[in-house]
C-alpha positions as CSV (number, residue, x, y, z in Angstrom):
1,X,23.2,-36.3,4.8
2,X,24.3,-32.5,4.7
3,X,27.5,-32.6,6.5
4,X,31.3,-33.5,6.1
5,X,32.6,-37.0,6.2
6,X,35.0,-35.5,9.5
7,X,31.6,-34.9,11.1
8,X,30.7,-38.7,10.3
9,X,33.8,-40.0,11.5
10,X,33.5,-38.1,14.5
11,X,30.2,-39.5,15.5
12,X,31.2,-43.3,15.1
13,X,33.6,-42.5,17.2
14,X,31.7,-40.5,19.9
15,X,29.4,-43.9,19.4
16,X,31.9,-46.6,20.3
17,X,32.7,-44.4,23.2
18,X,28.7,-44.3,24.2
19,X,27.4,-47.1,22.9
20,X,24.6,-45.0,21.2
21,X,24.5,-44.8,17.5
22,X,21.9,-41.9,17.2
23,X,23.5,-38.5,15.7
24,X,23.4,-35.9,18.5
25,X,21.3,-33.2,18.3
26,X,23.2,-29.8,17.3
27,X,22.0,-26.9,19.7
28,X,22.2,-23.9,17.0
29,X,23.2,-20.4,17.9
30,X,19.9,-18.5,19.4
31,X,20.1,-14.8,20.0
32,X,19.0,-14.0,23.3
33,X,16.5,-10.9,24.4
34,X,19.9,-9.4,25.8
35,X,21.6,-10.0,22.4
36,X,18.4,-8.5,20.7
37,X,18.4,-5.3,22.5
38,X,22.1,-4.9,22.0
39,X,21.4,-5.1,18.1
40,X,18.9,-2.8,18.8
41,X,21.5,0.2,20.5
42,X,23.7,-0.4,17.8
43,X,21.0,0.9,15.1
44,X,20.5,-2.8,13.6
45,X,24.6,-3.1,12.6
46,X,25.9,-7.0,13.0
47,X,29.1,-5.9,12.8
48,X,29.2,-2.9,15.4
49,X,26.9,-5.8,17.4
50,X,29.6,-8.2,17.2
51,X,32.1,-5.9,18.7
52,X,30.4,-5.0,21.7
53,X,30.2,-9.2,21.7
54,X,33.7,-9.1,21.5
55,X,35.0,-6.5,23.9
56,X,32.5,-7.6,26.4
57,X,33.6,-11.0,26.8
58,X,31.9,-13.9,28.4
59,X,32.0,-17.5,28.9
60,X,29.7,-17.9,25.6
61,X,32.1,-17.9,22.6
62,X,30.6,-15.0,20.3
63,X,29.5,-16.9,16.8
64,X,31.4,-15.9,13.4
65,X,30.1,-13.0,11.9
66,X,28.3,-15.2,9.2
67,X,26.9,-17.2,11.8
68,X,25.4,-14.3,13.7
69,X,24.3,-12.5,10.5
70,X,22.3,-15.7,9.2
71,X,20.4,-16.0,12.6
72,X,19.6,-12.3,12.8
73,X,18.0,-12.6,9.1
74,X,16.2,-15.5,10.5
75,X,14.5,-14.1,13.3
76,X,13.9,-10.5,11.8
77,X,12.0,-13.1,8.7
78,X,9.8,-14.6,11.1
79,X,9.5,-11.1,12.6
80,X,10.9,-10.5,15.2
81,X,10.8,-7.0,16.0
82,X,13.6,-4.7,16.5
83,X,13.5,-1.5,17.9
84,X,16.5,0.7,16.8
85,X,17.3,4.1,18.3
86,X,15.0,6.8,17.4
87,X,16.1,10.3,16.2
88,X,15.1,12.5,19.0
89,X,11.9,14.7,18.1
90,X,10.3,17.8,18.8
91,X,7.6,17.1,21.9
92,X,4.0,18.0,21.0
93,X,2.1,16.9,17.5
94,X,3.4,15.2,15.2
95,X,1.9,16.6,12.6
96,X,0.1,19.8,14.3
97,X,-2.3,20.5,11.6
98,X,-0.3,19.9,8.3
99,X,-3.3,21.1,6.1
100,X,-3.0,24.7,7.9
101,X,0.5,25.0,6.2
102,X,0.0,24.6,2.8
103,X,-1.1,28.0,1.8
104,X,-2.7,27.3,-1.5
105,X,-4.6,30.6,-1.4
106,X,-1.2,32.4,-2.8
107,X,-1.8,31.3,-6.2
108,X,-2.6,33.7,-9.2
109,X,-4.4,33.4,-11.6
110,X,-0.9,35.4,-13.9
111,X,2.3,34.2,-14.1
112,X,4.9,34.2,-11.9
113,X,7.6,36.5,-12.8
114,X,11.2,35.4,-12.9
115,X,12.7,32.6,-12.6
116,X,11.7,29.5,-9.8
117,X,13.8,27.4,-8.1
118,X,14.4,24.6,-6.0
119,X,15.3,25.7,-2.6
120,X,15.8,22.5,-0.9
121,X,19.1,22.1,-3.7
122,X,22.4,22.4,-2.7
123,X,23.0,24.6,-6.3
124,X,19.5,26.8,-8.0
125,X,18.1,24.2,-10.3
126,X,15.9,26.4,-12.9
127,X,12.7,25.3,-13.9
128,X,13.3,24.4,-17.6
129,X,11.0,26.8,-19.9
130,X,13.9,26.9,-22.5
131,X,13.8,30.8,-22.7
132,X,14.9,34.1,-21.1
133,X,12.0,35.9,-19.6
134,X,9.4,33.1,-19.5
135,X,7.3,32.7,-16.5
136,X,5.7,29.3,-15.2
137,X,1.8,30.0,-15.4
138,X,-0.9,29.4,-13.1
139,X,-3.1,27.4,-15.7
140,X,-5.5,25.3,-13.7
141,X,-3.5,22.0,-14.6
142,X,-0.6,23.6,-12.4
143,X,-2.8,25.1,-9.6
144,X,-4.2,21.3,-9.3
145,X,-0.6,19.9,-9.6
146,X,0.3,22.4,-6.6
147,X,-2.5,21.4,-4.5
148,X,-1.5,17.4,-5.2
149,X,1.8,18.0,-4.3
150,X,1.2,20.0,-1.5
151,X,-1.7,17.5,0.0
152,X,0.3,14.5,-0.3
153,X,3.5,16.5,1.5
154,X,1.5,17.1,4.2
155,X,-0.8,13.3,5.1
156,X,2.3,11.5,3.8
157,X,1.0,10.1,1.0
158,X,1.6,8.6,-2.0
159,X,0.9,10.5,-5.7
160,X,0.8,9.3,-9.3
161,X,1.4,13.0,-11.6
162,X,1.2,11.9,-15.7
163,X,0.3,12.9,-18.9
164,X,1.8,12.8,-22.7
165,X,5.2,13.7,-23.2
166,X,5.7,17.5,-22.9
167,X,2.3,18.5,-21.4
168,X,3.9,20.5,-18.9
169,X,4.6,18.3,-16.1
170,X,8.1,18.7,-14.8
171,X,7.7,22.2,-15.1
172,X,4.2,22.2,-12.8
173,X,5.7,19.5,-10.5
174,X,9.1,21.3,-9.6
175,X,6.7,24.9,-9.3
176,X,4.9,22.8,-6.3
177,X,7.9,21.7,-5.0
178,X,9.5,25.1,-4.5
179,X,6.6,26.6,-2.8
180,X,6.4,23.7,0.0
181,X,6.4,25.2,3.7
182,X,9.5,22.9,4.3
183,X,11.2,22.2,0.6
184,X,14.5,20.8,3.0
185,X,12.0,17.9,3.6
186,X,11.9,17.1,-0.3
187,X,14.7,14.8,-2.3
188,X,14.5,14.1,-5.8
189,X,15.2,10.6,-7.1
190,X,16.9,10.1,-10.5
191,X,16.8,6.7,-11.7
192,X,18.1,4.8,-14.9
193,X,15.8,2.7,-17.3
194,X,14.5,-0.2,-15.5
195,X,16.6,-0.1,-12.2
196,X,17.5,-3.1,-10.0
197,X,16.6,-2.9,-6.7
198,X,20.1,-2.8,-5.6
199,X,20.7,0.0,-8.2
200,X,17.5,2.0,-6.4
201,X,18.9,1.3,-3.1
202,X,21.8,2.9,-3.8
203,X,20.0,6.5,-5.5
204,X,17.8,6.8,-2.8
205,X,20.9,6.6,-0.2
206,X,22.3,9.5,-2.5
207,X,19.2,11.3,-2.4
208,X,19.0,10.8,1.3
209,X,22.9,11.8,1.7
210,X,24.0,9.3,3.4
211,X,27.2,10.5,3.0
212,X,28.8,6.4,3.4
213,X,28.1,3.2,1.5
214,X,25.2,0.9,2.0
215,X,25.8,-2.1,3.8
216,X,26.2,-4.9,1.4
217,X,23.8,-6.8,3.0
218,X,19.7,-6.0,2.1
219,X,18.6,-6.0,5.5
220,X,21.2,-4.2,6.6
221,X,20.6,-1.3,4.1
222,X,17.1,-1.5,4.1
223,X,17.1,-1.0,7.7
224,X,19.6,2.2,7.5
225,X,17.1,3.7,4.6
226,X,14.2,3.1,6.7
227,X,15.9,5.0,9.2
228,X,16.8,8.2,7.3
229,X,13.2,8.2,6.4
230,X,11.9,8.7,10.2
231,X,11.4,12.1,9.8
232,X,9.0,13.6,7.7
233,X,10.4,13.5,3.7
234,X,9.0,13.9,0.0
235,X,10.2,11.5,-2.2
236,X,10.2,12.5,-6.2
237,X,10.9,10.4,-8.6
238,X,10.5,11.6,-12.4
239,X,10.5,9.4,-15.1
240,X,8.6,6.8,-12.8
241,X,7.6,5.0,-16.0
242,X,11.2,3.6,-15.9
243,X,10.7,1.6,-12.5
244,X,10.3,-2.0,-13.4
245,X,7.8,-4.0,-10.8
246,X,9.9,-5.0,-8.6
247,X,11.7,-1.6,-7.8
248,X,8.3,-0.6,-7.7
249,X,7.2,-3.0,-5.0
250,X,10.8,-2.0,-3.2
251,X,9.3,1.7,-2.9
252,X,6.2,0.3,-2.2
253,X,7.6,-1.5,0.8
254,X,9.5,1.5,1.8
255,X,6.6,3.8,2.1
256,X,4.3,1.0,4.1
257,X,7.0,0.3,7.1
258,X,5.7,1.3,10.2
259,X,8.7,3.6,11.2
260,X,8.7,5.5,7.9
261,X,7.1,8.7,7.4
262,X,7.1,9.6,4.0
263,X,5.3,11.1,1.0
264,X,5.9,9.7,-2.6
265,X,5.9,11.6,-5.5
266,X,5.6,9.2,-9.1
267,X,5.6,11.4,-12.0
268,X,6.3,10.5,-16.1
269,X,4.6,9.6,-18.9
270,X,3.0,6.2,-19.0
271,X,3.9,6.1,-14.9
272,X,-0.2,5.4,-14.2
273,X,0.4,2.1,-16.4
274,X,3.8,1.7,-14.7
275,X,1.9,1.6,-11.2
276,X,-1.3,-0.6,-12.4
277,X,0.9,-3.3,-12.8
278,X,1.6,-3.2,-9.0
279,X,-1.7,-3.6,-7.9
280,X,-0.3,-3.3,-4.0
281,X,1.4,0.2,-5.0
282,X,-1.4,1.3,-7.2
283,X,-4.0,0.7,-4.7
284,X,-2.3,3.0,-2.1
285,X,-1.9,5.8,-4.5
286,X,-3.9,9.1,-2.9
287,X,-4.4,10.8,-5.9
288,X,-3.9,10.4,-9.8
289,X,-3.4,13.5,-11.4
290,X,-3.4,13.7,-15.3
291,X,-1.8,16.7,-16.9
292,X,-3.8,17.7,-19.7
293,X,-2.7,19.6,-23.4
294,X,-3.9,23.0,-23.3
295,X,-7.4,23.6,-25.2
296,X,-7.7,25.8,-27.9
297,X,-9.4,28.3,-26.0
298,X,-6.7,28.6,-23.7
299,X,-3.5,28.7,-25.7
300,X,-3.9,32.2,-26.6
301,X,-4.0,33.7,-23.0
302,X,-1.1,31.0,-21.4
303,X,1.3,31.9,-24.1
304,X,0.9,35.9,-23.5
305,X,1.0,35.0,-20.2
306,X,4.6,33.0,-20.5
307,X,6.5,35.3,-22.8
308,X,5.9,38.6,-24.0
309,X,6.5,37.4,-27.0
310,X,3.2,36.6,-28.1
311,X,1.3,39.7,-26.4
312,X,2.0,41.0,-29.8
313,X,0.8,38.0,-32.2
314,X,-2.7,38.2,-33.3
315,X,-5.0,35.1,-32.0
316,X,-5.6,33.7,-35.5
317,X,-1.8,33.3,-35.8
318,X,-1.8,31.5,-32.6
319,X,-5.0,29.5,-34.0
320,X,-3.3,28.6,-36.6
321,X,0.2,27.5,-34.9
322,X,-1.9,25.9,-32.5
323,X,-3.2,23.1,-35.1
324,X,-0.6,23.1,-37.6
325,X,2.5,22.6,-34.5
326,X,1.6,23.3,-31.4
327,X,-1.2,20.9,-30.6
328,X,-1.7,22.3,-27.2
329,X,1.9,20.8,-26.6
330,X,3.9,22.8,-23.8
331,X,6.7,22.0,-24.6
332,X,6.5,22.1,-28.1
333,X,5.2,25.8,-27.4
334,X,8.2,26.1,-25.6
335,X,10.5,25.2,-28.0
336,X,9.0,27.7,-30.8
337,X,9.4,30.7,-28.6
338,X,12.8,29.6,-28.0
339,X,13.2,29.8,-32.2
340,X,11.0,32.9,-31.8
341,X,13.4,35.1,-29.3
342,X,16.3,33.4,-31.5
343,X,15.1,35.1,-34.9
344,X,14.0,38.7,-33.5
345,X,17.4,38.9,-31.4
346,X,18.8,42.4,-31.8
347,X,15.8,43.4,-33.9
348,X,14.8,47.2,-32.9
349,X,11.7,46.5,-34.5
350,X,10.9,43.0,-34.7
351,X,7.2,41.7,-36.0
352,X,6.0,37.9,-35.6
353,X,3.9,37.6,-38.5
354,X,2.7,34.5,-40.1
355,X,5.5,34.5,-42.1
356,X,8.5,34.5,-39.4
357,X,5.7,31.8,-37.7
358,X,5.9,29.7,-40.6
359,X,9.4,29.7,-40.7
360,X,10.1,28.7,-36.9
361,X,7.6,25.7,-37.1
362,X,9.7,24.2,-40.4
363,X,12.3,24.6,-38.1
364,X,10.8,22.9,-35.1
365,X,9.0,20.4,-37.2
366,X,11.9,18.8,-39.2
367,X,12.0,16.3,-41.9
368,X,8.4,14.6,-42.5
């Protein structure tokens, strides 16, 4: 029957006293509009809502806190809507003509000397080129990672950046970050291998610092993410090939709320194949951007261009390196400069020939 033999009891007993032998009908706890708009002031929290219940008093007795929890869940299922209170915003625009802001005619066609960093960091995270003096260059793969980025910053929308392993794009992603009008906006997502949704919840709270744990309930934290994400945000997660479906669907979910206004940034290797098999996600991606290996006729020029290093090495050297190691590889490139600057270190008069080549690339290559 569902309920406790005390219950039964106390029915036969309410019958001999009526004469009716029909179970009576149990009014259930309902959450009136007054209720509902209380919830609402108190930013969707059942507990803060049940201590203004509390301390206001009443003839009504306020319900338990599971009671009023389960009904809440109920009614916000079947949709009710609630309206939480808003961070206050600047008057005007929203969005007074995002495209106007993203500046894309400061890119060269050289590299960028120095180091880069991430601004919106709390400490300098250096883009990772392995060696001392290298600059990130403005091949056209980065330029059209730059203008990705910056494009889905500024409509809110949401990006897929992939490619092989070590084609180059963390180090073209975290360039377009840095050079957003507003990199405060951006927060960078790292996940483990094949998160759990409660696991995700809880990086993007860090991301989004919080500074407090989530609620343990799913509503409940959903509802405080959704809030952090009110305001304008980036959302990068590397390594997007590691998001099982439904974490994927979770983000997806995320991004699509009405009250949300965020852009999402997927990047990896394998990530596109990651996101096909959430056909809701993938079909709301803006843009997919493939990061290509360098051609042949290119290697030459970007690796004078990233170290000067190789403004020395003859182009057949380079040829050759090129198809014997490097197979347009970035990072692999990377890594033999970094064996490169290791050899000549302290050398007055240091030469890369083919032979000090040969030698860094049985280094790099390793057992066959």
């Amino acid at each position: 029957m569902g309920v406790s033999e005390r219950t039964v009891w106390r029915w036969l007993e309410q019958a001999k006293a009526t004469g009716r032998a029909e179970a009576p009908v149990r009014q259930g706890y309902v959450v009136s509009d007054e209720v509902w708009e209380l919830l609402g002031e108190a930013g969707g929290n059942v507990s803060e809502l049940r201590r203004r219940l509390v301390a206001a008093g009443g003839e009504v007795p306020v319900p338990s806190m599971s009671t009023l929890s389960r009904v809440i869940r109920r009614d916000r299922r079947a949709g009710r809507a609630l309206l939480t209170g808003r961070e206050p915003e600047v008057a005007g625009p929203r969005r007074a003509d995002p495209l106007s802001e993203l500046g894309l005619n400061v890119v060269a066609e050289k590299g960028v000397g120095g180091q880069v960093f991430l601004r919106e960091q709390k400490h300098l995270a250096q883009v990772p080129v392995l060696v001392p003096d290298a600059q990130v260059v403005h091949t056209p793969a980065v330029r059209s990672v730059l203008r990705t980025v910056a494009h889905a910053a500024a409509v809110g929308a949401v990006v897929c950046l992939y490619g092989d392993a070590g084609q180059g794009k963390t180090v073209a992603l975290q360039y377009a970050l840095s050079q957003l009008p507003h990199p405060a906006r951006v927060r960078r997502v790292h996940v483990g291998v094949h998160p759990t949704v409660p696991e995700l919840r809880r990086v993007l709270a860090d991301a989004l610092e919080l500074g407090r744990r989530l609620p343990r309930g799913a509503g409940e934290a959903d509802l405080m993410l959704v809030n952090a994400l009110r305001q304008p945000r980036v959302l990068v997660l590397d390594e997007a090939q590691r998001l099982p479906g439904p974490a994927l669907e979770f983000l997806r979910g995320l991004w699509d709320h009405p009250d949300t206004d965020t852009a999402l940034v997927l990047a990896g290797a394998g990530s596109e194949r990651a996101l096909r098999r959430v056909p809701a996600l993938a079909s709301r991606v803006l843009t997919w951007e493939l990061v290509p290996r360098l051609s042949p006729r290119e290697v030459a020029t970007v690796m004078a261009a990233f170290h000067p290093l190789w403004e020395d090495v003859s182009e057949d050297d380079v040829v050759w390196v090129d198809e014997h190691v490097g197979h347009g590889n970035f990072r692999t490139w990377a890594k033999l400069t970094s064996h490169l600057t290791a050899e000549i270190y302290g050398k007055s008069r240091a030469v890369v020939d083919r032979r000090l080549l040969e030698r860094a690339c049985a280094r790099l290559m390793g057992p066959l």
